[in-house]
C-alpha positions as CSV (number, residue, x, y, z in Angstrom):
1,X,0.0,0.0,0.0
2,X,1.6,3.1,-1.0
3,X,-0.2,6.4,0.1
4,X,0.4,9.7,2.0
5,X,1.1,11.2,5.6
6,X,-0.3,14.0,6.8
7,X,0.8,16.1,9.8
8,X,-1.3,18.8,11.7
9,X,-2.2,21.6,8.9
10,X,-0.6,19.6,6.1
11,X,-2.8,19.8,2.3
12,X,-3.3,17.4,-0.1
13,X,-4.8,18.1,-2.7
14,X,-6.1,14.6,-4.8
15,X,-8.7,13.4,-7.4
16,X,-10.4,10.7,-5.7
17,X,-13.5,9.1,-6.0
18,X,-16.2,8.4,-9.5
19,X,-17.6,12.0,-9.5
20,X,-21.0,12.4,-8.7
21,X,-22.4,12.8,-12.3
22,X,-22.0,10.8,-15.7
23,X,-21.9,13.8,-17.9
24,X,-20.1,15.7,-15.8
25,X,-16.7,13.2,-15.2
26,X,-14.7,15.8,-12.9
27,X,-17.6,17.0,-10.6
28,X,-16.9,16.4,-7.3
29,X,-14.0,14.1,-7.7
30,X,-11.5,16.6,-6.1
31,X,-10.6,17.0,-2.7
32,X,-8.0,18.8,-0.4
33,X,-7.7,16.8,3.1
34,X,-6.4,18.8,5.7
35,X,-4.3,16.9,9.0
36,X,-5.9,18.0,12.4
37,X,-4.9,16.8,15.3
38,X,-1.0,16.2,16.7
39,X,-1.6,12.5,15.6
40,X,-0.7,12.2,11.8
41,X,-3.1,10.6,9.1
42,X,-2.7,8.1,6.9
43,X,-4.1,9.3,3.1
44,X,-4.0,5.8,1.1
45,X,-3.5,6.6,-2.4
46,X,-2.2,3.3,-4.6
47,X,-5.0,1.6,-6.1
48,X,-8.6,2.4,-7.2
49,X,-10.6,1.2,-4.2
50,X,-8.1,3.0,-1.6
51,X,-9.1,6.0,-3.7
52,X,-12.5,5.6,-3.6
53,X,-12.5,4.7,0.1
54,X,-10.8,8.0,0.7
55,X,-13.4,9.8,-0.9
56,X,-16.4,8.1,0.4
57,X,-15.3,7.2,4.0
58,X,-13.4,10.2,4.9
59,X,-15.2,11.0,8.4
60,X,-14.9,14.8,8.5
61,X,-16.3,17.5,6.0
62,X,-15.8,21.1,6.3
63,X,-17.2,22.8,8.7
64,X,-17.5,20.6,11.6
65,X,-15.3,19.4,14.3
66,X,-13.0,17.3,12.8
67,X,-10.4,14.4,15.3
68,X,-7.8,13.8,12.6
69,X,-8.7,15.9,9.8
70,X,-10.8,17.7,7.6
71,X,-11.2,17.6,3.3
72,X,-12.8,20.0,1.4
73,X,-14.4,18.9,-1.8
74,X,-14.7,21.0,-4.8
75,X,-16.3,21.0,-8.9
76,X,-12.2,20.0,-9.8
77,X,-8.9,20.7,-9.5
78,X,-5.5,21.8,-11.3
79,X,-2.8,19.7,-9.9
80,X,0.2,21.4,-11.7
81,X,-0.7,24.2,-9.7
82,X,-2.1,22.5,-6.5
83,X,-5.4,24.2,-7.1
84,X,-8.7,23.3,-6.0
85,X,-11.7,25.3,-7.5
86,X,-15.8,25.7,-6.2
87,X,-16.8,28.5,-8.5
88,X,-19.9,29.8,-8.1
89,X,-22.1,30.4,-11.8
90,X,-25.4,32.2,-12.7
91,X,-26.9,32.9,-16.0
92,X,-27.9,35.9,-17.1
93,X,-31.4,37.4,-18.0
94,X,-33.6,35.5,-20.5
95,X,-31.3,33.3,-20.1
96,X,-31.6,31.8,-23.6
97,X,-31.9,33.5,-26.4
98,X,-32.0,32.6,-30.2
99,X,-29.4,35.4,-32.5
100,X,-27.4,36.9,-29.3
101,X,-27.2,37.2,-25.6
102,X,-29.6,40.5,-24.9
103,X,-30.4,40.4,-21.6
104,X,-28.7,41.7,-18.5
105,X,-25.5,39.8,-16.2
106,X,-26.8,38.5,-13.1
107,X,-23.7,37.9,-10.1
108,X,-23.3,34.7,-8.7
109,X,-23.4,33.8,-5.0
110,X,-20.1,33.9,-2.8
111,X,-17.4,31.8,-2.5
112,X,-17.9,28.6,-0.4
113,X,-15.8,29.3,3.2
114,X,-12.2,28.7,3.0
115,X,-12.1,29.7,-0.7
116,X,-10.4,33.0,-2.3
117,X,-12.5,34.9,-4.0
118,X,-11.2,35.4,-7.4
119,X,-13.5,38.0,-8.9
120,X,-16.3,37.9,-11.6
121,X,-16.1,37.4,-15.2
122,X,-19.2,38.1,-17.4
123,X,-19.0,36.0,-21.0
124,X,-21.6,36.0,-24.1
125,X,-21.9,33.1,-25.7
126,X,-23.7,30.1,-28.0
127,X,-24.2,27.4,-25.2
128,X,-25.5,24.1,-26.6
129,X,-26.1,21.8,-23.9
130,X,-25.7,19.1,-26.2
131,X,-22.0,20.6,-27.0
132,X,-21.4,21.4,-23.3
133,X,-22.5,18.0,-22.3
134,X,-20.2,16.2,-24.7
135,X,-17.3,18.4,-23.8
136,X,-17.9,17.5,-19.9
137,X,-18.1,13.4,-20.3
138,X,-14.4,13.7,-21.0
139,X,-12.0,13.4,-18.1
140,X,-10.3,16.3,-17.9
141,X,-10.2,20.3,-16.6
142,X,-11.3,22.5,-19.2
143,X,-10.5,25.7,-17.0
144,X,-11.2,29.3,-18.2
145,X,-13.7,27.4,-20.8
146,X,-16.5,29.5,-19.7
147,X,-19.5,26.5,-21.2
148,X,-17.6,24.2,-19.7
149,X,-17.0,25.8,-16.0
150,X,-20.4,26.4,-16.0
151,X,-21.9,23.3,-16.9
152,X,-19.6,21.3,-14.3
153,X,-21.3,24.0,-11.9
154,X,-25.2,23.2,-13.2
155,X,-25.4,20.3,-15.4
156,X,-27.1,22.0,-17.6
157,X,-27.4,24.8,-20.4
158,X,-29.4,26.5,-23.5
159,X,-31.3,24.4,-26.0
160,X,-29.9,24.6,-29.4
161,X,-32.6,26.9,-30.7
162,X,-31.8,29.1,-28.3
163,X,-28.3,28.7,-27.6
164,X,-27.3,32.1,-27.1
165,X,-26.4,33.1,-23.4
166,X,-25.0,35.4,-20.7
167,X,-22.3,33.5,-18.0
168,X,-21.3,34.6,-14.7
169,X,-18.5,33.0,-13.1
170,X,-17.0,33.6,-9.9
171,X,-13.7,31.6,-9.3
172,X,-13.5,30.3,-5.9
173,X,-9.8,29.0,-5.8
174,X,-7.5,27.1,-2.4
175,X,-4.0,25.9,-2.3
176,X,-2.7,22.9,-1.3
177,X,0.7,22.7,0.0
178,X,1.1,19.1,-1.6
179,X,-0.8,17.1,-4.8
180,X,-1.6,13.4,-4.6
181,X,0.5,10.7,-6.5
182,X,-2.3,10.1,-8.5
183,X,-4.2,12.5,-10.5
């Protein structure tokens, strides 16, 4: 068993898990775990089922009172950079419109606690959801792709005769100090 040890205030940010959606193959698979206590924790990492036990036994979410320690989970994550993103998304008046986006912005919600609030960024475009949808079934972060950083937010999007639409995004970003063997 190969795998990870975490001390007091130690990050690791990791990919564990199935993801909670089948069109949306990221959502939810991320997590940064956070050591505790003074007593270390064990992170098993090697094969698939330590993975997935990681992400569905881990006893403590955020904001309760964790023993050993504490994960965040998250929409996904860029390892390279030991991000973890939970952006918060709205649409925009109409929302969907048939020639071009004409109706007002609308600003998303906050960022989830312990998440930096990156600022807003308003984008007009033509959002299938039949496009969107085949773009998300792929493994893989498709960050600053505004269709796609919503849809893994929503799960869903304009039809495509009225595929024209207004996006809100607020990035909601943490740092790990460390990135899981596997990714």
């Amino acid at each position: 068993m190969s795998g990870r040890r975490l001390s007091k205030n130690q990050t690791l940010l990791g990919r564990y898990g199935d993801g909670g959606s089948s069109n949306r193959a990221e959502w939810g698979r991320w997590r940064i775990i956070k050591g505790h206590s003074s007593l270390d924790m064990w992170v098993p990492e090697k094969s698939a089922a330590e993975r997935n036990s990681v992400y569905d036994k881990f006893p403590i979410k955020y904001g309760s009172a964790p023993a050993y320690g504490v994960y965040y989970p998250s929409r996904y994550g860029i390892p390279s950079q030991k991000y973890l993103y939970d952006n918060t998304t709205r649409m925009g008046t109409g929302p969907c419109w048939n020639n071009y986006f004409a109706g007002s912005y609308l600003t998303p919600g906050g960022c989830p606690s312990g998440f930096t609030d990156l600022g807003v960024t308003n984008t007009s475009l033509k959002f299938d959801v039949e496009v969107a949808a085949t773009q998300s079934r792929k493994a893989g972060v498709l960050h600053n792709n505004p269709m796609w950083m919503f849809f893994i937010e929503n799960g869903w999007g304009c039809t495509a005769s009225y595929p024209w639409t207004g996006i809100s995004i607020r990035q909601c970003r943490m740092t790990a100090q460390n990135v899981s063997g596997y990714r």
